[in-house]
Backbone as a chain_set.jsonl record, in Angstrom:
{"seq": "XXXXXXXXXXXXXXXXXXXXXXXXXXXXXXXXXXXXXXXXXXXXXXXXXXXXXX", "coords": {"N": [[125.744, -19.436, 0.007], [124.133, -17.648, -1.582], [124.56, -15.266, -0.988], [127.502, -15.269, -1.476], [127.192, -15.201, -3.891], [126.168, -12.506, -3.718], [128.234, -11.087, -3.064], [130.025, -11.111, -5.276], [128.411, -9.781, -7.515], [128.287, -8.022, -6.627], [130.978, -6.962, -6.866], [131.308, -7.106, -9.215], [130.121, -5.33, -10.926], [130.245, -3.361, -13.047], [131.34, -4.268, -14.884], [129.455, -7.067, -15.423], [127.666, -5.425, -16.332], [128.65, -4.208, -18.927], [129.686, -6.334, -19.96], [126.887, -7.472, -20.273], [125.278, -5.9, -22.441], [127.455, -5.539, -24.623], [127.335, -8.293, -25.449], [124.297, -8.234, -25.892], [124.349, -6.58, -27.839], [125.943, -7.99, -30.015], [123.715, -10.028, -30.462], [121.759, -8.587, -31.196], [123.14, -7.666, -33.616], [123.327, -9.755, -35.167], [120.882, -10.624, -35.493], [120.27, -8.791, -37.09], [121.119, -8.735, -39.633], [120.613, -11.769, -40.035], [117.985, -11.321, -40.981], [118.569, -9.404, -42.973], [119.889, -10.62, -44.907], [118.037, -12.815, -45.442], [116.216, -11.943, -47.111], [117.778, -11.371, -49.258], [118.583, -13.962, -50.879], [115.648, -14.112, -51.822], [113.936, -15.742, -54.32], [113.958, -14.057, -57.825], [110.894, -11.888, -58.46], [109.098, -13.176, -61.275], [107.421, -12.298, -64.728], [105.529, -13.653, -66.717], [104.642, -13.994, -70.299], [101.58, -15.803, -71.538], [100.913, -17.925, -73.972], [98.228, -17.796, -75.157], [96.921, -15.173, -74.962], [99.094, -13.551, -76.378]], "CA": [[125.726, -19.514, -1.437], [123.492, -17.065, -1.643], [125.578, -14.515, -0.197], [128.946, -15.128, -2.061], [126.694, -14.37, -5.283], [125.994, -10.981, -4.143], [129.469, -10.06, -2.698], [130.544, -11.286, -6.448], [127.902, -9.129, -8.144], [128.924, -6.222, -6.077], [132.29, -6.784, -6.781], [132.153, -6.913, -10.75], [128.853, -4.806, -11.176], [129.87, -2.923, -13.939], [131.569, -5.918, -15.88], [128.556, -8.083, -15.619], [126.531, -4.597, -17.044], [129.587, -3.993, -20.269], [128.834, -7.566, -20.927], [125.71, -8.013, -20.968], [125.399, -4.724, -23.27], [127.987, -6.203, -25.653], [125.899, -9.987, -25.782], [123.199, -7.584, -26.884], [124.503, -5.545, -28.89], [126.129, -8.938, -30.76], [122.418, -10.568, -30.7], [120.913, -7.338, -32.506], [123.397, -7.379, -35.039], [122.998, -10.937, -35.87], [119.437, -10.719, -36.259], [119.275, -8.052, -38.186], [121.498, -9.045, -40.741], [120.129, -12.737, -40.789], [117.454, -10.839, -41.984], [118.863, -8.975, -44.089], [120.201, -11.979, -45.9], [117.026, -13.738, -46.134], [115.613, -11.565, -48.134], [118.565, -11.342, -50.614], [117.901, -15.027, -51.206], [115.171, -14.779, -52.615], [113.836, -15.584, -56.285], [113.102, -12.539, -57.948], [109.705, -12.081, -59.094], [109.154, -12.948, -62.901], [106.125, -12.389, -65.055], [105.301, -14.214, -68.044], [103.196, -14.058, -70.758], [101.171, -17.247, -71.779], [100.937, -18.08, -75.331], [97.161, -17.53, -75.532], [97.424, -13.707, -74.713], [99.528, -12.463, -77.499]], "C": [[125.184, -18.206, -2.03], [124.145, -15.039, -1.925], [126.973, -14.236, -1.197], [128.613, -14.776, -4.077], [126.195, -12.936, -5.187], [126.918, -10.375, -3.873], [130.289, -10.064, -4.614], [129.836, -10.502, -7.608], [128.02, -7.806, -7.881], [130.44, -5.752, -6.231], [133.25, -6.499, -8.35], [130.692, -6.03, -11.407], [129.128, -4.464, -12.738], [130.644, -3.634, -15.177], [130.641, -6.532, -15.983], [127.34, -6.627, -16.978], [127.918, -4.14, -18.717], [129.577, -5.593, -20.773], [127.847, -8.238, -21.294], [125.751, -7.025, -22.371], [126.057, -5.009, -24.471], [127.466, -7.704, -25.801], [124.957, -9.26, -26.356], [123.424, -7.508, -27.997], [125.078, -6.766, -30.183], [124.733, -9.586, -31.325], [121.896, -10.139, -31.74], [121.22, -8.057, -33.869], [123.398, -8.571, -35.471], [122.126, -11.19, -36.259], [118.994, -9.921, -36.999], [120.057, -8.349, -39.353], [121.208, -10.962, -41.111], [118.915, -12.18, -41.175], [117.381, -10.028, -42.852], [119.125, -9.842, -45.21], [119.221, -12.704, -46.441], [116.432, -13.427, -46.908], [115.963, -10.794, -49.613], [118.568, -12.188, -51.374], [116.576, -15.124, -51.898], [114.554, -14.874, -53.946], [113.25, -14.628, -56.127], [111.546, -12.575, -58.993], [109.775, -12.417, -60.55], [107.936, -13.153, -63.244], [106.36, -12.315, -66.409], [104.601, -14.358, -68.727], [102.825, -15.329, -71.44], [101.08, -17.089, -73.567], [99.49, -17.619, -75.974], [96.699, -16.092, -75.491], [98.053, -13.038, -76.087], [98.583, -13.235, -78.84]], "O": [[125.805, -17.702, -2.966], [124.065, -14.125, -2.746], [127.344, -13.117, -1.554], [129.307, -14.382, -5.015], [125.868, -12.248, -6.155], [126.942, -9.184, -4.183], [130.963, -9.125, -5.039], [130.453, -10.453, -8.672], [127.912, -6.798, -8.579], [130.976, -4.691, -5.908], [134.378, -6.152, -8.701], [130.38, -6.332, -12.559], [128.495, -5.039, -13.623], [130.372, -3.389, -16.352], [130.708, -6.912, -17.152], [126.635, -6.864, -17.959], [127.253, -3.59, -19.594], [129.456, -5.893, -21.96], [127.696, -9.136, -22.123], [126.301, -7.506, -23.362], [125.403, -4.796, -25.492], [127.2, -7.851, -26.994], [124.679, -9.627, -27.498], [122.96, -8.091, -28.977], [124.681, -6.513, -31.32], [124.596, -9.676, -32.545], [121.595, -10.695, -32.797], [120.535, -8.622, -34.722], [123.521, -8.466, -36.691], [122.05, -11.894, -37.266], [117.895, -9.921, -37.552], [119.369, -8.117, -40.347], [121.519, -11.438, -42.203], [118.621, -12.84, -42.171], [116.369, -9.812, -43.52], [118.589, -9.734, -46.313], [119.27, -13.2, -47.566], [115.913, -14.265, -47.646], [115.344, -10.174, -50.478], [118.56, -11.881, -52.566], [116.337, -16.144, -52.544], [114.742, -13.916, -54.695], [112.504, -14.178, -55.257], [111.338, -13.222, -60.019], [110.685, -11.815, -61.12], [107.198, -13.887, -62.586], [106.982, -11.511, -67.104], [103.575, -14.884, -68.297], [103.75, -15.969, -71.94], [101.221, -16.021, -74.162], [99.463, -17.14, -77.107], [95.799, -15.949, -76.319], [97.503, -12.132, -76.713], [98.596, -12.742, -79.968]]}, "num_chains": 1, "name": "protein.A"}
C-alpha cells in the first residue's frame, strides 16, 4: 500500500506540486477578497447632533 503511494507520487511529482500551488493560490484569493467584501458591508459611520447642543 504503502509502496504503490510512493511509485504514484514519483510518478506525478510535479502535478501533485502545480496543484497544490493552484488550491493555494485559489484559497488566497478567496480570502482576501471575502475580506475585502466584509468591509464594504459595512454601515458607514454617522454623527449626529442631539437637540440639546445647538
Amino acid at each position: 500500500m504503502v509502496s504503490k503511494l510512493k511509485e504514484f507520487v514519483k510518478a506525478y511529482h510535479q502535478d501533485i506540486i502545480l496543484g497544490t500551488a493552484a488550491l493555494l493560490a485559489c484559497l488566497f484569493s478567496f480570502g482576501a477578497g471575502y475580506l475585502a467584501a466584509r468591509e464594504q458591508f459595512k454601515e458607514p459611520l454617522r454623527i449626529e447632533q442631539s437637540q440639546e447642543s445647538l
